[in-house]
C-alpha positions as CSV (number, residue, x, y, z in Angstrom):
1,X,84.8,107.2,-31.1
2,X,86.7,108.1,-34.1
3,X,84.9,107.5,-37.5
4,X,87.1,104.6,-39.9
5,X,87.9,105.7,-43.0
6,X,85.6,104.5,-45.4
7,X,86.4,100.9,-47.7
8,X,87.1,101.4,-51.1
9,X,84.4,100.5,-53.5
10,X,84.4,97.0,-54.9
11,X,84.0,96.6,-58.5
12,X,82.2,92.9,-57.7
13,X,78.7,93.3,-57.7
14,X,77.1,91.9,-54.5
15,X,74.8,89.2,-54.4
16,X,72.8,90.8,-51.8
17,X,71.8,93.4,-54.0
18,X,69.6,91.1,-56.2
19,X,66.3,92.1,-54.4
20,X,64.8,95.8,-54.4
21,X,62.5,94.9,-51.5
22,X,63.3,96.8,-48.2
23,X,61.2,94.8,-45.3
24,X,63.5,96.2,-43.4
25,X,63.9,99.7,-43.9
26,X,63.6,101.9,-40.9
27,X,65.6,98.9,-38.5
28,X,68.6,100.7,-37.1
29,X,71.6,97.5,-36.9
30,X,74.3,97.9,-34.6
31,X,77.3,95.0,-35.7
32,X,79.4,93.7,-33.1
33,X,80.1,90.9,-35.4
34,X,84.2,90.7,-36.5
35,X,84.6,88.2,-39.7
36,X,82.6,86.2,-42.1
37,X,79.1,85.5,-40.6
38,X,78.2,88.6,-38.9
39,X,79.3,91.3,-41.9
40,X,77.8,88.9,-44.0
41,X,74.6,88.9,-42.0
42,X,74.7,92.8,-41.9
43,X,75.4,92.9,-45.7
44,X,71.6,91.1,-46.4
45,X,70.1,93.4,-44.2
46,X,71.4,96.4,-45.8
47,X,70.2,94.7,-48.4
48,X,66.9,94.4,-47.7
49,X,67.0,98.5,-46.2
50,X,68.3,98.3,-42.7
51,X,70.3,101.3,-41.4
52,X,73.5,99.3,-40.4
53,X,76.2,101.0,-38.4
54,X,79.3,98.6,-37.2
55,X,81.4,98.9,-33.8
56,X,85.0,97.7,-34.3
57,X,88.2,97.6,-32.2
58,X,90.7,99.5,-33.4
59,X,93.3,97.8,-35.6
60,X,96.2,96.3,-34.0
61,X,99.0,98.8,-33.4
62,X,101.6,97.3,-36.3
63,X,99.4,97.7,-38.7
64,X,98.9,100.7,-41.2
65,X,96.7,103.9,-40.2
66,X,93.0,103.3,-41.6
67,X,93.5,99.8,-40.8
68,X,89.8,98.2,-40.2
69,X,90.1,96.5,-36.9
70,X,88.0,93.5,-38.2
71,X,90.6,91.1,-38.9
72,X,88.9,90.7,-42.6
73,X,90.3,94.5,-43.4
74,X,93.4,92.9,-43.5
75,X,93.3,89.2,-44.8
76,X,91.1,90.0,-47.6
77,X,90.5,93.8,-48.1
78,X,88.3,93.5,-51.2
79,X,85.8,91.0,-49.1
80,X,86.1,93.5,-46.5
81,X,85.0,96.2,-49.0
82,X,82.0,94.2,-50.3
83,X,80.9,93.8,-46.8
84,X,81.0,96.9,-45.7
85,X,79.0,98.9,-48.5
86,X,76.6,101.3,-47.1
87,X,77.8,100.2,-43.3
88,X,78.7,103.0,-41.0
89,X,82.0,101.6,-39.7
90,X,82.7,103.3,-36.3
91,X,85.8,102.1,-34.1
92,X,85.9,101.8,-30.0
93,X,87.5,99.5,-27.3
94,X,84.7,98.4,-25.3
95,X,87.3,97.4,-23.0
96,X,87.7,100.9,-22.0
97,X,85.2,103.3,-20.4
98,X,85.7,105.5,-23.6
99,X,84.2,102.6,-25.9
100,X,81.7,101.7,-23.2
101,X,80.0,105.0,-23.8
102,X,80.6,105.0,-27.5
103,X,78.5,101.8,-27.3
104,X,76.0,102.5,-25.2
105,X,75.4,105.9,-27.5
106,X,74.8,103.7,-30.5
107,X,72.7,101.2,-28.6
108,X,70.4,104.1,-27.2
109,X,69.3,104.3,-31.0
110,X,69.5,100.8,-31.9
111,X,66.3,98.7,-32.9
112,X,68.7,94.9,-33.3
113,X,72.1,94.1,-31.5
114,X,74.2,91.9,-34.0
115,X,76.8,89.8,-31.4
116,X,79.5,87.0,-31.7
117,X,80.9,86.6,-29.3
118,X,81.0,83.6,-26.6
119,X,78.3,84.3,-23.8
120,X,81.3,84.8,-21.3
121,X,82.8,87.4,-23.6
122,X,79.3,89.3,-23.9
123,X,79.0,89.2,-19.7
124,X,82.6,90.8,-19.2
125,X,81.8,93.5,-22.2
126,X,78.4,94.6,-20.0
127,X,76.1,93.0,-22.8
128,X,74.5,89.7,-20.8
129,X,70.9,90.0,-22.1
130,X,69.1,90.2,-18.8
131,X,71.3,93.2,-18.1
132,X,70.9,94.5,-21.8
133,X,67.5,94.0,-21.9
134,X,66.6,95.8,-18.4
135,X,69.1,98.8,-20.0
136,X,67.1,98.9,-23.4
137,X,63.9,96.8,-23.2
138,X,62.8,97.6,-26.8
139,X,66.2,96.2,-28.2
140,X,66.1,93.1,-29.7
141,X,69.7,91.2,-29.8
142,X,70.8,88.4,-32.5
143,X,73.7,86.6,-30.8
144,X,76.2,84.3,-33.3
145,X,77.6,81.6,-31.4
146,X,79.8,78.6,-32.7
147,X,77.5,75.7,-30.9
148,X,74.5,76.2,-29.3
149,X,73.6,75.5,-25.7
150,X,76.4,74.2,-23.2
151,X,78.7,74.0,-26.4
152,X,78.7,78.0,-26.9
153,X,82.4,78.1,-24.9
154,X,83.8,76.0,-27.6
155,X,86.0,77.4,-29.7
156,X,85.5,76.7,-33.7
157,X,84.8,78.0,-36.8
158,X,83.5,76.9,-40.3
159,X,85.9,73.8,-40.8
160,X,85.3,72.0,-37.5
161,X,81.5,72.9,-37.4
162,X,81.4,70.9,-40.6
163,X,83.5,68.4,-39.7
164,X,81.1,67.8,-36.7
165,X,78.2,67.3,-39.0
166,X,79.5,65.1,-41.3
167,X,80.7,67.1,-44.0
168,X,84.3,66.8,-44.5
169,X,85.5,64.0,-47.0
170,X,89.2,62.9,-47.4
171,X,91.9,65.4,-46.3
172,X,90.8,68.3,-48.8
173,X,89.1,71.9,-47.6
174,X,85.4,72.5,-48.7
175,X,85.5,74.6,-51.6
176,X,83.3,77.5,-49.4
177,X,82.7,78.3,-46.2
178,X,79.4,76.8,-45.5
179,X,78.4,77.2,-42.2
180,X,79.8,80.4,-42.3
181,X,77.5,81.5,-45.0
182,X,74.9,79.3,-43.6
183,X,74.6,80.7,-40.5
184,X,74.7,84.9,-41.9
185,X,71.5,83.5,-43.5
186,X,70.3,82.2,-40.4
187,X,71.2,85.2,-38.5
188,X,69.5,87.9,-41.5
189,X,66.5,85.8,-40.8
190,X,66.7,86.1,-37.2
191,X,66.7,90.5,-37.4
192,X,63.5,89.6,-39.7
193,X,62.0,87.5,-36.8
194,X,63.1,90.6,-34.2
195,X,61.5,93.0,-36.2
196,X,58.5,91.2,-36.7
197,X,58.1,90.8,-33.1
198,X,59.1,94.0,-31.9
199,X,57.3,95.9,-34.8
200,X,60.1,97.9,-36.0
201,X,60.4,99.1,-39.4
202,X,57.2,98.3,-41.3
203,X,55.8,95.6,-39.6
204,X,53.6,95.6,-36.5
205,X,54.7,93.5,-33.3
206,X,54.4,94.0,-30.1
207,X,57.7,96.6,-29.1
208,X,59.2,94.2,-26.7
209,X,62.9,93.3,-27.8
210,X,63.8,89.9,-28.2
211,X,67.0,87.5,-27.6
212,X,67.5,85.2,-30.4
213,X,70.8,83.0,-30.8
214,X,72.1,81.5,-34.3
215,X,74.8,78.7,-33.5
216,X,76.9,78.0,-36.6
217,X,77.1,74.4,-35.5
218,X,73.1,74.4,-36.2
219,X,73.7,76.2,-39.7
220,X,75.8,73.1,-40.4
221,X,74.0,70.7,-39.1
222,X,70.8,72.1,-41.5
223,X,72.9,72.0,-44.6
224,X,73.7,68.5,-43.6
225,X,70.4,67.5,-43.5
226,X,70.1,65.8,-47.3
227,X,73.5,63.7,-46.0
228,X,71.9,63.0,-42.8
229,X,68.2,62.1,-44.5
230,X,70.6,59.5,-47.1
231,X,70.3,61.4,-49.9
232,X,73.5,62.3,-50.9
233,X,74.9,59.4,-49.0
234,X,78.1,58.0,-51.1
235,X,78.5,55.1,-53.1
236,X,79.7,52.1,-50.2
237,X,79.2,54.2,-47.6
238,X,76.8,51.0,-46.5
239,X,79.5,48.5,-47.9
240,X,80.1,47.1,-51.1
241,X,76.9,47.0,-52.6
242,X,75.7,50.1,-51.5
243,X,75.0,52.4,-54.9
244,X,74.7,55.6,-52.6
245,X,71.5,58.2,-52.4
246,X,69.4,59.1,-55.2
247,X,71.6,62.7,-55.7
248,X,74.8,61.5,-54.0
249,X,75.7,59.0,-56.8
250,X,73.4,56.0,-57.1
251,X,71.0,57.8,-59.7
252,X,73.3,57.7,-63.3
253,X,71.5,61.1,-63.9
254,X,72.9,63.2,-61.3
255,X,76.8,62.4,-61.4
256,X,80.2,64.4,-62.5
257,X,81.5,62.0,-65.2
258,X,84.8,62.5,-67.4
259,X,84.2,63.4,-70.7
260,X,86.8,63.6,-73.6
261,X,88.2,67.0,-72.6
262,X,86.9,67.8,-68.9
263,X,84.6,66.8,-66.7
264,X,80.5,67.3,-67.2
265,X,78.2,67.6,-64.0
266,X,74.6,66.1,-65.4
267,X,71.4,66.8,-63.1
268,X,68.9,64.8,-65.2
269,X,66.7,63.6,-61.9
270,X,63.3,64.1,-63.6
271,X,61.7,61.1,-65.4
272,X,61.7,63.5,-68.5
273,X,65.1,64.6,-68.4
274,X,66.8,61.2,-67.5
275,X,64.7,59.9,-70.0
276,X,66.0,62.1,-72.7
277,X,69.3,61.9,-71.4
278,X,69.2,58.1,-72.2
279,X,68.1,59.0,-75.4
280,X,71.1,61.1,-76.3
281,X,73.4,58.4,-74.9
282,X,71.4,55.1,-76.7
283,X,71.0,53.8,-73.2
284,X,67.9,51.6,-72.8
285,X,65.1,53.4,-70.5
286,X,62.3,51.3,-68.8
287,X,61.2,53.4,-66.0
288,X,63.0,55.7,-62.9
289,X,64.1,52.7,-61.4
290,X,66.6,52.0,-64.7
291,X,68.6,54.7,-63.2
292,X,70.0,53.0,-60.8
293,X,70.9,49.6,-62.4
294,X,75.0,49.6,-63.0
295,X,74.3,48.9,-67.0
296,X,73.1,52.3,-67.1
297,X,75.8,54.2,-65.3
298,X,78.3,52.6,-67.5
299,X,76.5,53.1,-70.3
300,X,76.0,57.2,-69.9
301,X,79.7,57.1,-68.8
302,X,80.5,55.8,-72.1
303,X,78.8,58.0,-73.9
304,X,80.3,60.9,-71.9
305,X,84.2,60.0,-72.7
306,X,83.2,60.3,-76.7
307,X,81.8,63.9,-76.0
308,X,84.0,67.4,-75.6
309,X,82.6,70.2,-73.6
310,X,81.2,72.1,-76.7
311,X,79.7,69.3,-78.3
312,X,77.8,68.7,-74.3
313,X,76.8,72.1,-74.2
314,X,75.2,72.3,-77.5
315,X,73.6,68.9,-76.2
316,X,72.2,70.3,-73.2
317,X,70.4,73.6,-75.3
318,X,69.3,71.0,-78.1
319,X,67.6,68.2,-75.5
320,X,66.9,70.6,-72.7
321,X,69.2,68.3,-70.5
322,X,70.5,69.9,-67.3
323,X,74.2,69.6,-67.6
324,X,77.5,71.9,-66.8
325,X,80.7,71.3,-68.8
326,X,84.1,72.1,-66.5
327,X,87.9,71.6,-67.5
C-alpha cells in the first residue's frame, strides 16, 4: 500500500469548516467513495472530527507520477484539494490480493465503511454486507448508490437523477450539481445515524454495525419535493391561466425581474415585506392575496426597469426588502 503524496493546500476556505462541533470525533472513516458525493460526504465528517482515511486505485498508467487515482485529481485538482484536507489518502487495487489485504488492514480499524459502488461491484470486491458484516460485526457501512432498490444497477449520475425527478428545464445544465451535493449530505447524516447506533465516538449505542444505503436518485427526488408539493410549479405549467406556485412565479414578490441595468432577484413573501415592497413601487396593497393578481406583477415590473442595481441595493438596506441585484 503506498502512501499518495499529499494535495496541495487550497487557498478556498471550505464550507464544511463553518462548525467547531466534533459529534464525531473518535469515528475512524474508511472512503471507498471516487468523485463528487462520497469525498464530499468525507469532507463534512472531517468536519465534524472523524478520523477519515481514503482507499484509492492507483492512477491510470498515462498519467503523471503522484497522480490521485480518483478521477477528480485530474479533472479538477483544486476540488480534489479541498476534498481531501486532513484525509489520509492511501492507494491499493482491490482487484489484487495485495490491495485486498491493504483493505482488510484499514477495515480491521474502521468504525464506518463509506462505498459507491453498484451492489454487484461491492460482491466481486469481497464487500457484500452479509459477508462484511460476519468479517467485522461492529463496522457499520454507508453504501452511495445511484437509485435505490432494483434500480441500484443503473448507471447515472447527477444530470439524469435530476432529470428523473423533474428538475431539468429547457436544454440548459443546472448551474450545480444537486443530487450530488444532495446526497453527500444524505450520506454525512447517515455515519451520524451509524454512530449513534453503534455508539462510536461520543455517543452511546448499542456496538452492533449497521448497513445504511443513500441513493442519489432519493437525494433528488427530496430536493424536488417543493416542485412536486406545487410550489415552485411554473407559470402555465397547468395551461394558460395557470399563474404558477406561490415561490415558482405566481407570487409578484418572489420573482427575477429586469431592471435598468441587470436583473434583481426579490424574495418579499412575508405580508410585511411584500407589503413594503409595494410601497417602494406605488403598487396598491389590499391583503396577501394582491400578490397574485397580474396588475401587481406588472406594476413591480415597472418599477423595477426604472431602477439600477445601486439604486435597488440601497433600497433593500433602507426598506429592509429582501432583494439581490445581478448583471
Amino acid at each position: 500500500m503506498n502512501p499518495v503524496k499529499p494535495p496541495p493546500k487550497s487557498s478556498a476556505k471550505s464550507p464544511a469548516k463553518a462548525t467547531t462541533l466534533s459529534p464525531l470525533k473518535g469515528v475512524r472513516i474508511l472512503s471507498l467513495a471516487l468523485n463528487l458525493p462520497g469525498p464530499a460526504a468525507l469532507m463534512r465528517c472531517h468536519a465534524m472530527g472523524a478520523t477519515c482515511v481514503k482507499l484509492e486505485p492507483p492512477a491510470p498508467k498515462d498519467m503523471p507520477p503522484g497522480t490521485p487515482g480518483d478521477p477528480m485529481g485530474y479533472y479538477n485538482k483544486s476540488t480534489y484539494a479541498q476534498l481531501h484536507q486532513g484525509v489520509r489518502v492511501l492507494s491499493a487495487d482491490l482487484k489484487t490480493e495485495a490491495g485486498q489485504k491493504a483493505l482488510h488492514r484499514e477495515l480491521a480499524k474502521t468504525d464506518v465503511l463509506l462505498t459507491s459502488f453498484r451492489p454487484s461491484a461491492l460482491v466481486k470486491l469481497g464487500l457484500e454486507w452479509k459477508a462484511l458484516h460476519k468479517r467485522y460485526p461492529a463496522l457499520s457501512q454507508v453504501a452511495i448508490v445511484g437509485s435505490p432498490g432494483a434500480r441500484a444497477e443503473e448507471p447515472g449520475h447527477d444530470l439524469t437523477y435530476l432529470a428523473d425527478n423533474g428538475l431539468i428545464d429547457g436544454l440548459a445544465l443546472p448551474p450545480t450539481l444537486y443530487a450530488d451535493m444532495g446526497g453527500s449530505l444524505m450520506a454525512s447524516e447517515a455515519v451520524l445515524k451509524a454512530a449513534l447506533l453503534t455508539g462510536k465516538g461520543k455517543v452511546k449505542g448499542k456496538g452492533k454495525g449497521v448497513f445504511i444505503e443513500v441513493a442519489l436518485a432519493d437525494a433528488a427526488a427530496y430536493l424536488a419535493l417543493p416542485r412536486t408539493w406545487g410550489l415552485t410549479r411554473p407559470p402555465g405549467a397547468n395551461g394558460a391561466n395557470d399563474i404558477g406556485g406561490s415561490v415558482g412565479g405566481g407570487h409578484a414578490g418572489y420573482r427575477v425581474y429586469p431592471c435598468k441595468d441587470g436583473r434583481v432577484a426579490v424574495a418579499a413573501l412575508e405580508p410585511h415585506f411584500a407589503q413594503a415592497l409595494c410601497l417602494a413601487a406605488g403598487v396598491a396593497h389590499a391583503n396577501m392575496l394582491s400578490m397574485f393578481a397580474p396588475a401587481t406583477h406588472a406594476g413591480i415590473a415597472k418599477y423595477f426597469t426604472k431602477q439600477t442595481r445601486q439604486q435597488l441595493d440601497l433600497l433593500a438596506v433602507d426598506k429592509d426588502i429582501p432583494l439581490h441585484t445581478l448583471m
